[in-house]
N, C-alpha and C positions, 0 to 999 in steps of 0.2 A: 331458663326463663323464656315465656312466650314470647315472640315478635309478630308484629302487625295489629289489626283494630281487634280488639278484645267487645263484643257488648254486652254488657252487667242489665241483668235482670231484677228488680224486685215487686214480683206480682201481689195483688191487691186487685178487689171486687171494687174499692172506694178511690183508690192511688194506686196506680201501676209506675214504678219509679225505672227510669231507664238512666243506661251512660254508657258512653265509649272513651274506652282508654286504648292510646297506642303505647306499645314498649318499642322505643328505638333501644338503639345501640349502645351497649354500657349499661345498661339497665335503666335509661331514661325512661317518665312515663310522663303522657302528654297528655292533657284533657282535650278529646275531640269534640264531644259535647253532649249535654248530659237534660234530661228534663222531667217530667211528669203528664201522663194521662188522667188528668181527672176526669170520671166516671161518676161522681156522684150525682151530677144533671140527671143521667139515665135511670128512669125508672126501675126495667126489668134486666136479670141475670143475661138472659140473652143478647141482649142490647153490650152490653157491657161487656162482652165474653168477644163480641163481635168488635168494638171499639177497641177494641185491646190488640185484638189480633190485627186490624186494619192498621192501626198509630204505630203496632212494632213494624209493621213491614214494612211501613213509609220508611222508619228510621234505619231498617234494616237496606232495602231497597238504595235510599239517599248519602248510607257509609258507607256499605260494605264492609260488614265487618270477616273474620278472617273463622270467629267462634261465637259463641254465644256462653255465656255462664249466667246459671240461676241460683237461687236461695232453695237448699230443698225443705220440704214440706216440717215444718214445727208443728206438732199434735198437743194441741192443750187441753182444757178441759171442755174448751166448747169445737162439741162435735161438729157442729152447724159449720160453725166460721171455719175450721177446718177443712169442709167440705166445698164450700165457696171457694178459698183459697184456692184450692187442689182444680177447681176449674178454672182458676185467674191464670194459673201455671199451666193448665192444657192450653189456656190460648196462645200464651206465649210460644210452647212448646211447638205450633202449629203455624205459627209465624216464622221459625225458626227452618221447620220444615221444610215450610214451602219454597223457601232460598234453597236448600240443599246444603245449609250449614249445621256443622259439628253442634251437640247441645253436651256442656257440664252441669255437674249441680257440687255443691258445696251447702254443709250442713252452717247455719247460721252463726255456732257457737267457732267455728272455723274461721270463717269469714271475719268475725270481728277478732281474733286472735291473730290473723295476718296482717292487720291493717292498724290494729290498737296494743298488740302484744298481751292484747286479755281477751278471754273469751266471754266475758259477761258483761263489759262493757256496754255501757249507753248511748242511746241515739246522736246524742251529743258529741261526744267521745266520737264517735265514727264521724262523723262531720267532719270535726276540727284536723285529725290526721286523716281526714279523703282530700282537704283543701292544702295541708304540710305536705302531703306526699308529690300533691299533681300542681303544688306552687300557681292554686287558683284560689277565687275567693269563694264564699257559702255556693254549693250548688241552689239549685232553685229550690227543693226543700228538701225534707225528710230521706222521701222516699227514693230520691234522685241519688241521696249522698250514698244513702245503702245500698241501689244500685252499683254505681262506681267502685264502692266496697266489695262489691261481688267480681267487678271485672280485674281489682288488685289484687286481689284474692286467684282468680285463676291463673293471671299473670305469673306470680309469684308461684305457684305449685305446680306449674308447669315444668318449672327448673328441677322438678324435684319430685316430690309424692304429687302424683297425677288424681285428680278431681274424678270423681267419679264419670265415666261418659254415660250420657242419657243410652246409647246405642248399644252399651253393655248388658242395661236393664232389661 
């Protein structure tokens, strides 16, 4: 199991959901703290790509975290949002950089398998065991909780089958 500040990514053009979990000792996990970037004020993709990258590095800058774990890319039918996506996660990814910290990614259907023991699990569902696990109450919303989900998620496979590294890629 990982020890130290874990930061959980879940990128979004409209919500970028961030969280820091610590793993102490015994496999304790502690909510450092967890929020959202809303983006939707901003007009243009730039704006927003720029926002994102600035708000994680605040968070990043103000924890210190030790890693960074992201949600990797789900391809659905719409190519579009897909492609947005994939720049909400270059920012992050570029946030991450610029600290000089480790980047994982974890496939979505993983994430909620570690955290809800299903992998198709609902938003819901991820919520309510992100707040059982870290003995907090609702994160601020959505996108915050599936963040944190991403940071238990590495936590947890770090003991074990290791996440994929960005740096392998």
């Amino acid at each position: 199991m990982a020890k130290g500040k874990i930061l959980g990514i879940d990128p979004g053009s409209n919500v970028t959901g961030y969280g820091i979990v610590e793993a102490g000792a015994g496999g304790k996990l502690s909510l450092v703290t967890e929020g959202e970037l809303d983006l939707k004020r901003l007009k243009s993709l730039p704006e927003k790509l720029l926002a994102i990258k600035e708000g994680l590095g605040s968070v990043i800058k103000e924890w210190g975290p030790e890693s960074v774990a992201v949600e990797s890319l789900f391809f659905g039918k719409n190519v579009r949002s897909s492609v947005v996506l994939a720049h909400a996660r270059g920012a992050a990814l570029l946030s991450a950089a610029e600290y000089g910290i480790e980047v994982f990614e974890y496939d979505p259907r993983k994430v909620k398998l570690a955290v809800t023991g299903f992998g198709s699990a609902d938003k819901v569902q991820v919520s309510k065991m992100v707040c059982a696990l870290l003995k907090s109450t609702e994160p601020t919303g959505a996108d915050a909780a599936d963040a944190l989900a991403v940071a238990i998620c590495h936590i947890n496979h770090m003991g074990g089958v290791r996440g994929r590294s960005m740096a392998q890629a």
